[in-house]
N, C-alpha and C positions, 0 to 999 in steps of 0.2 A: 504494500500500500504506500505509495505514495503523499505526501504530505505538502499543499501550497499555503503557505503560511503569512500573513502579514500582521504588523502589530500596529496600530495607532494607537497614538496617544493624545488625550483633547482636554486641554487646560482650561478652565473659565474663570474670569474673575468674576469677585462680589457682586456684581453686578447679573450677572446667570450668560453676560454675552460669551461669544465662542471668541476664542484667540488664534493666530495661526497654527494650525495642528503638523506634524510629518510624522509620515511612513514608511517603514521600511517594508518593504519586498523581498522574502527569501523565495526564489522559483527551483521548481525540481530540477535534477540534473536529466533530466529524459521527459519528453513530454508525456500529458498524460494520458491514459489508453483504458482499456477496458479493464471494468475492477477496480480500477484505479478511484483515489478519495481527494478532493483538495478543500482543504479549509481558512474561510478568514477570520480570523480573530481581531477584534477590536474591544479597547476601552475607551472611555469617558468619565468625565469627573465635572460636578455641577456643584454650585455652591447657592445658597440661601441666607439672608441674614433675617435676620428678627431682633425684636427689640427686648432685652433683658426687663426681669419683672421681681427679681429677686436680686439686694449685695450681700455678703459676707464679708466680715470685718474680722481680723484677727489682731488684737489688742495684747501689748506684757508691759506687765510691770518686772521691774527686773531694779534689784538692790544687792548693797555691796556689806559687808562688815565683817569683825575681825572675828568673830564667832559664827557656825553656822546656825545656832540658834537665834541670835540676835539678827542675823540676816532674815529668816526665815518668821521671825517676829516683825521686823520694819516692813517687810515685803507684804504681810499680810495684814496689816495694818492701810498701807496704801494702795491696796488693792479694795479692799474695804471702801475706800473712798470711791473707789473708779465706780466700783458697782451701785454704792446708794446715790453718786451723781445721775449715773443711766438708767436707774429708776425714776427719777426728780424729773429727769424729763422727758420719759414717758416710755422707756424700753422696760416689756415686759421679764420677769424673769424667766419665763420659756423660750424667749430669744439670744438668752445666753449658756451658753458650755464652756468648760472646762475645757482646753483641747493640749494643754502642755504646764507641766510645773517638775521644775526641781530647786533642789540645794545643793552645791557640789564645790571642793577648792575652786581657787581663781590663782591660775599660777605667772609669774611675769617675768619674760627673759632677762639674764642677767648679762653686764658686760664681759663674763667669761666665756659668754655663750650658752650657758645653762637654765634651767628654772629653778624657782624656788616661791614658796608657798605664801601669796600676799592674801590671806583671810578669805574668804567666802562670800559666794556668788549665789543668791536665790534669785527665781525667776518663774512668775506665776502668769502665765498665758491665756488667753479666753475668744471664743468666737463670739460674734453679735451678728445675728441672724436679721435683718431689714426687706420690708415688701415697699416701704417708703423708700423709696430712692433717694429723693431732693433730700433726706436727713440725714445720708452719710457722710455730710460735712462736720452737720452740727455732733453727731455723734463722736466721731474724731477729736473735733476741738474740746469739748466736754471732756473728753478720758486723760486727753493729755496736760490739761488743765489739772489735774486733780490727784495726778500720780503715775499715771501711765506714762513708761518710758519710750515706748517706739509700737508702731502700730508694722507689723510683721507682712502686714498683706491686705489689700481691699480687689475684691474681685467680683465676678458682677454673673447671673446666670438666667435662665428660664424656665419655666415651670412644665412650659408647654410646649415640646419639641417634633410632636411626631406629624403634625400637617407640614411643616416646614421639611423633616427628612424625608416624605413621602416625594412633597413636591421634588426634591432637588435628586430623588431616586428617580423618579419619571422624565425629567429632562436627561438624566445622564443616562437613561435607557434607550430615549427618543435619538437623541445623538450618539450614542454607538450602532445604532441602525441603519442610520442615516450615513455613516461615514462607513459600514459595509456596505450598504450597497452601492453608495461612490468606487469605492474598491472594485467592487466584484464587477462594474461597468465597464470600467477603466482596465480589466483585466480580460476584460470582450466575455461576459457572460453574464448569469446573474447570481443572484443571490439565494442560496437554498434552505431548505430549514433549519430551525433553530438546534443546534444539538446541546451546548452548553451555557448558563449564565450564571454567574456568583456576583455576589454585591459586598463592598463593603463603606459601613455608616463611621465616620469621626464626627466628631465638633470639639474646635480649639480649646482647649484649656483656658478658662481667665488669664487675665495679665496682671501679673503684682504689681505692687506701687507699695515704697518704701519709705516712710515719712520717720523724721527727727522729734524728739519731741520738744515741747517749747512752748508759750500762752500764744495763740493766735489774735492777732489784732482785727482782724475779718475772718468770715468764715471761711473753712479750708474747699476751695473748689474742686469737686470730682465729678467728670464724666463719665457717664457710661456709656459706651459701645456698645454696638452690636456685635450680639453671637451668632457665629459663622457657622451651619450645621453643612456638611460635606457629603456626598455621596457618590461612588466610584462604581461602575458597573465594570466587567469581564466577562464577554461574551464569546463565542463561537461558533459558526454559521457553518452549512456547507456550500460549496461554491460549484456552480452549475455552467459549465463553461456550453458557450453557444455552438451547436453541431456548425459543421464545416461546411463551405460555400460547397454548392456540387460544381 
């Protein structure tokens, strides 16, 4: 059995338009005769955005002292504050977790090249859960105002993903068809049925954003992007080459 193979590849930006695609053509080394199978294979890849409806805030307090107990004491003490501030105005406490805490040495290179043991590093982490968007500033400034040392991460997501990956599945399926049967034209025959197709679904990960902490003089601006849901088809036809002039 013989095998006519071609692979495209089809980019789209954010937008769902198509970009310039290419082809490669691997043809058999004998033409093809009776028995004989050729297949084109093509992908596509489509993209979607939608507009986030959920943030995640990842908030630490994080303190220093020459005991780990006494660290582990100041630590919890100003953490304390962060939490009854984000209650004050108006974050419920089902909108917050736990997501990191320790105590452990804090050690600092010496001019010999060495370490040695400068007292103890606590560091109590928390997420904060928001369906308010527009209040992931004020939340910010609030925590850092009040004790919290650095805000680890603010990222942004969607509740509701699956009309958006459906759509961006059905374009990247519309256009791997569409650029078989360009193929298969282009190679003087047509296009045959379908034998195989697999799909695969991403959507990008948030983007962090890492802030110092500090009293904000205005409120801290954060936009939120759109989330990009992805969708790649892998298909394979078979190819119907056009009988011969008589």
């Amino acid at each position: 059995m013989r095998t006519l193979t071609s692979s495209l590849i089809v980019l789209a930006a954010a937008s769902a338009l198509a970009v310039p695609a290419f082809a490669q053509i691997v043809s058999p080394h004998a033409p093809i005769g009776v028995g004989d199978t050729a297949t084109i294979e093509t992908s596509a890849q489509r993209e979607v955005n939608i507009a986030p409806d959920r943030a995640i805030i990842v908030l630490a307090v994080e303190t220093r002292a020459s005991s780990a107990g006494y660290a582990a004491q100041t630590n919890a003490k100003a953490q304390r504050s962060v939490l009854d501030t984000l209650r004050t105005i108006g974050i419920n406490p089902s909108q917050i977790s736990t997501s990191g805490y320790s105590v452990q040495p804090n050690y600092e290179s010496t001019s010999q090249g060495g370490n040695v043991r400068d007292g103890f590093v606590a560091r109590n982490a928390i997420t904060v859960r928001l369906t308010q968007l527009d209040r992931v500033g004020a939340v910010i400034d609030a925590a850092l105002a009040r004790g919290a040392t650095n805000v680890s991460s603010v990222s942004f997501d969607a509740s509701n993903t699956a009309d958006a990956r459906r759509a961006a599945l059905a374009d990247a399926a519309a256009q791997a068809k569409a650029d078989a049967a360009t193929l298969a034209r282009a190679m003087g025959g047509t296009l045959g049925p379908l034998i195989m197709a697999t799909t695969q679904i991403t959507r990008p990960g948030p983007y962090p954003q890492a802030y110092a902490a500090g009293r904000a003089m205005v409120e801290t601006p954060i936009m939120a992007g759109d989330i990009q849901v992805s969708a790649t088809v892998f298909a394979k036809w078979a190819f119907v080459p056009s009988p011969p002039a008589p």
